[in-house]
C-alpha positions in Angstrom: 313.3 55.9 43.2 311.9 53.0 42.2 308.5 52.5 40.2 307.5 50.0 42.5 308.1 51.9 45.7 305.3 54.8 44.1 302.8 54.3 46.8 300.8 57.1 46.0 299.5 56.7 41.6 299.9 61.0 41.7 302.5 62.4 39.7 303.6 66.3 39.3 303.7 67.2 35.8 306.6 70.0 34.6 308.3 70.9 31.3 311.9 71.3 30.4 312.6 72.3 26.8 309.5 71.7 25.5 309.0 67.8 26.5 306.4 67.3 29.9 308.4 65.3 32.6 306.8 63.7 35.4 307.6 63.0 39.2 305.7 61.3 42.1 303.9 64.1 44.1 305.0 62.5 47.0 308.4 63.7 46.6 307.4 67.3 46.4 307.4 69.5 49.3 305.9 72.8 47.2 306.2 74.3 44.0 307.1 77.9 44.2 307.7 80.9 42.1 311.2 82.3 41.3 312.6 83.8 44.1 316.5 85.3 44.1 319.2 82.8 43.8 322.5 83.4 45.7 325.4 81.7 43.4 327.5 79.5 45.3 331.1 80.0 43.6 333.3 76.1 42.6 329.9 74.4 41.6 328.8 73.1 38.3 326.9 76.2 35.9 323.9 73.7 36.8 323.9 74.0 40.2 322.7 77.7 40.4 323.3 78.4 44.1 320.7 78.6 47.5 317.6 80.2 48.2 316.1 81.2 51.3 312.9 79.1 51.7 310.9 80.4 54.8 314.2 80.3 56.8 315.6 77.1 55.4 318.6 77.7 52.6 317.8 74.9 50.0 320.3 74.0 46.9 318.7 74.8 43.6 319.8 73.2 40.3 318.5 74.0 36.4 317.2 70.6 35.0 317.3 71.9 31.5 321.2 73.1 31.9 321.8 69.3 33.8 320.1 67.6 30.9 321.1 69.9 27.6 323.9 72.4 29.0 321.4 75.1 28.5 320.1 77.2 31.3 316.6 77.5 31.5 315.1 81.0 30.1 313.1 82.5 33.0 309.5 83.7 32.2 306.5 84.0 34.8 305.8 80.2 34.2 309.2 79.4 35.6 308.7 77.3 39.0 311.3 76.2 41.6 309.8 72.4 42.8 311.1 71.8 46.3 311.5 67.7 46.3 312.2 65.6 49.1 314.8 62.7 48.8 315.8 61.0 52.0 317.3 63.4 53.7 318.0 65.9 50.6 315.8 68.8 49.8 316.4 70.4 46.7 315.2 72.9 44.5 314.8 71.8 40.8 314.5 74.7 38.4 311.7 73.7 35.4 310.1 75.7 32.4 306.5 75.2 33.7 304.7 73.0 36.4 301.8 72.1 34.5 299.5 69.7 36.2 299.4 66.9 39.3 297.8 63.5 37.1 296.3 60.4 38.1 298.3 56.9 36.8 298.3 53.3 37.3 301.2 51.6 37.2 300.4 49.8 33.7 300.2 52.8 32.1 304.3 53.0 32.8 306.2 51.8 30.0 310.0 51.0 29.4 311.9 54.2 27.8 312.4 53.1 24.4 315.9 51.8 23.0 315.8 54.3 20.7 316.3 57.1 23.1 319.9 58.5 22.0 320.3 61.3 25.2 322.4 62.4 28.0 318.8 62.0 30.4 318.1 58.6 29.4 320.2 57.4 32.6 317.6 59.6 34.6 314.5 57.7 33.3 312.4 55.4 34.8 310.0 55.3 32.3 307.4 57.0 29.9 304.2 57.5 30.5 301.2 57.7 28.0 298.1 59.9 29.4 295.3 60.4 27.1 297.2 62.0 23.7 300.9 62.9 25.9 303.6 61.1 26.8 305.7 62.0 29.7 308.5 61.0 30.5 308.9 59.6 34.4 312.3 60.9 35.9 314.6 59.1 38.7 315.3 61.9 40.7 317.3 59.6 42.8 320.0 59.3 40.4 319.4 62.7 39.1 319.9 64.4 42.4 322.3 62.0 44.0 325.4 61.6 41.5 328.6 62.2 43.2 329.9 64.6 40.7 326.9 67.2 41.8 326.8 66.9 45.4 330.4 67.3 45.7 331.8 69.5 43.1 335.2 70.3 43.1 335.8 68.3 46.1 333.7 70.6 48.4 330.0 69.2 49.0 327.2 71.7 48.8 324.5 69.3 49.2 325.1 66.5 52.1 
């Protein structure tokens, strides 16, 4: 999603391996706690299966394991955030959901050159807010790559 296209300046704060990501809160349908996961077998280790969200079977993936191959260790700070995307809804596993923030678009910088990662594709920019920096994730290209929504050929997510 574009920058531009944030209509609303309110953004859901979560962490994934100790760095606080950010996305627009109009994306979000809810932020829930963990609840079982059924594995889906021929999918990516990432994509950890389907849950049964009040009657409606929703995909869920681990950002950590997507970004750094490393599934996320659950504690009782671990969230599922249900996000909206078109015509997608998706679970997103995260470390923590920490906050919902105010922002103006100035305050959203170009992710630095520097940034030598296998997430920098996802970003669409970094954030500062009073002493943090987060960064501001595309979940567009995150969620939509061809290789996750049809692994091995079969689509789970259409």
């Amino acid at each position: 999603m574009e920058v531009d296209t944030l209509l609303e300046n309110k953004l859901i704060v979560f962490q994934i391996d100790g760095r606080e990501y950010a996305i627009s809160v109009q994306m979000v349908g809810s932020i829930e706690r963990l609840i079982p996961i059924t594995r889906v077998p021929s999918t990516p280790s990432y994509i950890k299966g389907v849950i049964n969200l009040r009657g409606v079977v929703t995909p869920v993936i681990d950002l950590k394991q997507r970004f750094h191959q490393e599934p996320t260790e659950f504690t009782n700070q671990t969230r599922i955030i249900i996000v909206h995307l078109n015509e997608l809804t998706i679970g997103i596993i995260v470390e923590a959901a920490n906050d919902v923030v105010d922002i103006n678009k100035e305050q959203i910088e170009a992710p630095p050159e520097t940034i030598d990662s296998k997430e920098v594709v996802y970003i669409d920019g970094v954030i500062r807010h009073d002493k943090r920096l987060l960064v501001l994730l595309d979940l567009e290209k995150v969620l939509q790559e061809q290789q996750m929504l049809e692994p091995k050929g079969e689509g789970l997510v259409k």
